[in-house]
C-alpha positions in Angstrom: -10.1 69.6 1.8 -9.9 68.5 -1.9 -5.6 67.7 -0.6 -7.8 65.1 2.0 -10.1 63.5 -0.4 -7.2 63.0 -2.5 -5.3 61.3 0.1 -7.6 59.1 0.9 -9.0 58.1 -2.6 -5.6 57.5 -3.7 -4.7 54.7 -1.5 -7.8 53.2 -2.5 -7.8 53.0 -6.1 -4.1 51.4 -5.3 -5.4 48.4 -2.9 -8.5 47.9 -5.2 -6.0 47.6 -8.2 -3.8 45.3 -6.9 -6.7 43.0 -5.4 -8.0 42.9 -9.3 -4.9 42.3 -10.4 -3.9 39.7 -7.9 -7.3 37.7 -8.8 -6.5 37.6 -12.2 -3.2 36.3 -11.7 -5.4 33.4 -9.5 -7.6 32.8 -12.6 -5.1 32.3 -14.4 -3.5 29.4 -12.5 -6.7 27.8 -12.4 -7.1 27.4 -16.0 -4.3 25.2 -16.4 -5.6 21.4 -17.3 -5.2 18.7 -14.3 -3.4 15.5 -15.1 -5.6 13.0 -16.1 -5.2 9.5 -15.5 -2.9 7.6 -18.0 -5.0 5.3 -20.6 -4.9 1.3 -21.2 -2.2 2.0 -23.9 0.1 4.5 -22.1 0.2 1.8 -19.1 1.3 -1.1 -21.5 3.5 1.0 -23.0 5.2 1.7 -19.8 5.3 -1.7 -19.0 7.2 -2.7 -21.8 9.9 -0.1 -21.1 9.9 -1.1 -17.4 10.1 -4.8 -19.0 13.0 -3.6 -21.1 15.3 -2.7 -18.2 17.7 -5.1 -16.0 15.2 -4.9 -13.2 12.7 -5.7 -15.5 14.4 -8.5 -17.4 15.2 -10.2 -13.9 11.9 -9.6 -13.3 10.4 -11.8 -16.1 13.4 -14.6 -15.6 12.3 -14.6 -11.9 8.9 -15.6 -13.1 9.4 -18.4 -15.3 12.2 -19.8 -12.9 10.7 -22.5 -10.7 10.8 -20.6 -7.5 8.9 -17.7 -9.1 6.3 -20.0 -10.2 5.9 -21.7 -7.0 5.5 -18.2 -5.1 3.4 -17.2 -8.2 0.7 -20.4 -7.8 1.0 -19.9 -4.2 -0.5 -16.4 -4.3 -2.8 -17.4 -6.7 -4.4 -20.2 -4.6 -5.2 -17.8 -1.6 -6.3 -14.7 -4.2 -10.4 -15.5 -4.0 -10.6 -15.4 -0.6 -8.3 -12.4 -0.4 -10.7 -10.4 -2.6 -13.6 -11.5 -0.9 -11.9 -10.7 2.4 -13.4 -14.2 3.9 -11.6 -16.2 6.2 -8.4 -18.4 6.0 -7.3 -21.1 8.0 -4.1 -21.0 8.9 -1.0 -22.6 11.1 1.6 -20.9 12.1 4.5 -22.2 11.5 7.7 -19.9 12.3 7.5 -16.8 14.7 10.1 -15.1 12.5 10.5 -14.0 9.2 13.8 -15.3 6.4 16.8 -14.0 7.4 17.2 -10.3 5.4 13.5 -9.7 5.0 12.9 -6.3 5.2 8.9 -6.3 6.0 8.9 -5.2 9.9 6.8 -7.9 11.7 5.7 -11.0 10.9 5.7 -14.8 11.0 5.7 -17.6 8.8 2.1 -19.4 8.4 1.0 -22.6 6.0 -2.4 -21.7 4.5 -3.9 -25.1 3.0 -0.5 -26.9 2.5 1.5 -23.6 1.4 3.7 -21.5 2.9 3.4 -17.8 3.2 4.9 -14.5 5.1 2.0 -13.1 6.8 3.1 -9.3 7.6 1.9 -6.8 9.2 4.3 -4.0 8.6 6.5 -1.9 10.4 7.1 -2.8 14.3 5.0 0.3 16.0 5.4 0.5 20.3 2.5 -2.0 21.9 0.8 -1.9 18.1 1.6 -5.6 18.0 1.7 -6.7 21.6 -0.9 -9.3 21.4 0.1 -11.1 18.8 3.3 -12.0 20.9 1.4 -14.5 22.4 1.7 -16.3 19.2 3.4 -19.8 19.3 4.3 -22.0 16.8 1.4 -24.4 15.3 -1.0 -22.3 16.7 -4.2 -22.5 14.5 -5.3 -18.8 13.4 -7.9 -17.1 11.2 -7.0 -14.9 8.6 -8.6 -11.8 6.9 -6.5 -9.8 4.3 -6.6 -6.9 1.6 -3.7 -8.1 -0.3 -1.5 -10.7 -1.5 1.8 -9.5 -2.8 5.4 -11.3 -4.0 8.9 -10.4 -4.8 11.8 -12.1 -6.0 13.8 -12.2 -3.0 11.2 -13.8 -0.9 10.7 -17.6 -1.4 6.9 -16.7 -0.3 3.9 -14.8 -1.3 3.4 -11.9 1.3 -0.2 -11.8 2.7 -0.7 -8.4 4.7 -2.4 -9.2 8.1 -5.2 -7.1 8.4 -7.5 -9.6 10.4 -5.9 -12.2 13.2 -8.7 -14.3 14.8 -7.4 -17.0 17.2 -9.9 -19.2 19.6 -13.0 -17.0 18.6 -11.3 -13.9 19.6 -9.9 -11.1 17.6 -6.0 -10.2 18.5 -5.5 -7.9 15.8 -7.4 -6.0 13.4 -5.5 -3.3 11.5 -6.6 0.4 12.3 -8.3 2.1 9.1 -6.0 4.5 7.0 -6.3 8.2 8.1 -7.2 10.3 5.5 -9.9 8.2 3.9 -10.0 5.6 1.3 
């Protein structure tokens, strides 16, 4: 009987020690400090290295060339009514983008008097099927999130989240999955 109890105590007081240990070992791992968010300073900082670099210095010579302050002004014009998200006027005035553009779909539009890339991101199956029926000098309402620019475009790149044409919505990008 006592050869039983044994028995069965003894596998017992082996499970119940390596549960204890194994939830220390857990406690453990959570004391270590998450990553906080890097300050003002650190950012600038890290500018200035990234400033430092060739990318960097082509960068900054992009910026003060005349083509870099065209696309710079011409992003700038549009950027109040891209943080409001209000509308935008447009024409559209190319159904294709500048030869070796790497943004997936898009076409060319003139926002009062400027030119810009409107994209709308990589070409998903019947994602962007209405906006075929796009033709050149069509008159369109535009709604975006974001204006962006980079050296090789001669543009500013407004995403198309919002395409309104004749009173009627043809696209409207779907929310991001996940969240925020």
């Amino acid at each position: 009987m006592k050869k039983a109890i044994y028995a069965l105590i003894l596998p017992l007081v082996v499970v119940g020690g390596l549960v204890f240990a194994n939830r220390e070992i857990k406690n453990e791992n959570s004391k270590k400090p998450t990553p906080r968010p890097p300050s003002a300073a650190e950012m600038k900082a890290e500018l200035r290295k990234w400033e430092a670099t060739p990318a960097g210095i082509m960068f900054k010579k992009w910026q003060t060339s005349p083509d870099g302050k065209k696309v710079l002004a011409g992003a700038a014009k549009i950027g109040k009514p891209v943080n409001a998200f209000t509308n935008m006027e447009a024409v559209i005035t190319s159904l294709s983008l500048p030869p070796g553009s790497r943004l997936g779909f898009g076409v060319m539009v003139r926002i009062d008097g400027v030119d810009y890339i409107l994209s709308f991101g990589p070409k998903q199956p019947d994602e962007f099927q209405q906006l075929h029926s796009l033709k050149v000098n069509d008159k369109i309402i535009i709604r975006s999130h974001n204006v962006s620019y980079a050296p090789k475009y001669s543009y500013p790149i407004v995403s198309g989240d919002y395409i309104e044409r004749d009173s009627k919505i043809i696209y409207e990008r779907p929310p991001n999955k996940g969240g925020c």
